[in-house]
ZAKENU-454000 format. One line per 8 residues: number of its first residue (from 0); for each residue x, y, z of C-alpha. Coordinates in pm, whole numbers, padded with zeros to 5 digits. Each point is the difference from the previous one (the first is absolute). Example, Ala and Ser with C-alpha at 12.3 -4.5 7.8 and 13.67 -1.06 7.14 Angstrom:
0) 01230/-00450/00780 ~ 00137/00344/-00066 $
//
This chain:
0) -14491/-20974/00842 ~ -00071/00095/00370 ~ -00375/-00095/-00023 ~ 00144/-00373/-00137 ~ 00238/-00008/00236 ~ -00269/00081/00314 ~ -00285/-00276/-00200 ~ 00292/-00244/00084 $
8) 00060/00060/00345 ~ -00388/00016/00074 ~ -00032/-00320/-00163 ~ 00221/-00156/00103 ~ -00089/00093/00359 ~ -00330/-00143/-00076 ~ 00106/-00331/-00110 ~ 00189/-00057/00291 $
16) -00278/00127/00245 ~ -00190/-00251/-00248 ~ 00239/-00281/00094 ~ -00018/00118/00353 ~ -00377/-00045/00031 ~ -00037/-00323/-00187 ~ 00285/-00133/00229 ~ -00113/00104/00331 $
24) -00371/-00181/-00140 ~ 00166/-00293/-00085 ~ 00150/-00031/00370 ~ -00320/00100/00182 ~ -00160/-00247/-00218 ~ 00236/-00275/00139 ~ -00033/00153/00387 ~ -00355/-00038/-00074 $
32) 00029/-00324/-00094 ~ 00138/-00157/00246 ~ -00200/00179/00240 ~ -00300/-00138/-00179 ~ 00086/-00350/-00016 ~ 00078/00012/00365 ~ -00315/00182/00157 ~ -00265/-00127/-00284 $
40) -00138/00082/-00306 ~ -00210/00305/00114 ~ 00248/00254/00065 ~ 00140/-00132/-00343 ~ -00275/00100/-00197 ~ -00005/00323/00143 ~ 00289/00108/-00015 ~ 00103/-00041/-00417 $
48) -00243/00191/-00103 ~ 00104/00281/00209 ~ 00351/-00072/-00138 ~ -00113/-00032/-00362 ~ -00190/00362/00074 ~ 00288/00166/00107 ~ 00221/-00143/-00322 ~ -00181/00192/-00226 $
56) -00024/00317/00194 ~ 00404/-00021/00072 ~ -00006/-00043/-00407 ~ -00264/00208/-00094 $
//
């Protein structure tokens, strides 16, 4: 019963750093944006994939 109980906690801790991650993406992806559209497409282009990398190493 105290193993379940500490699987919930941890998991539930992850989903919400989860959430976390995926949310503070979403808004540098916006920032980005924005900053994209207004000083060209160049820093654009470099800059998702560097978000996109660091997505999957936040998840993985």
């Amino acid at each position: 019963m105290y193993n379940e109980g500490m699987f919930d906690a941890s998991s539930g801790m992850m989903t919400g750093l989860i959430v976390f991650l995926v949310a503070l993406a979403v808004f540098f992806i916006v920032l980005f944006y924005k900053w994209g559209y207004s000083c060209g497409m160049n820093s654009k282009s470099i800059v998702l994939p560097l978000i996109v990398t660091f997505l999957l190493g936040g998840i993985l």
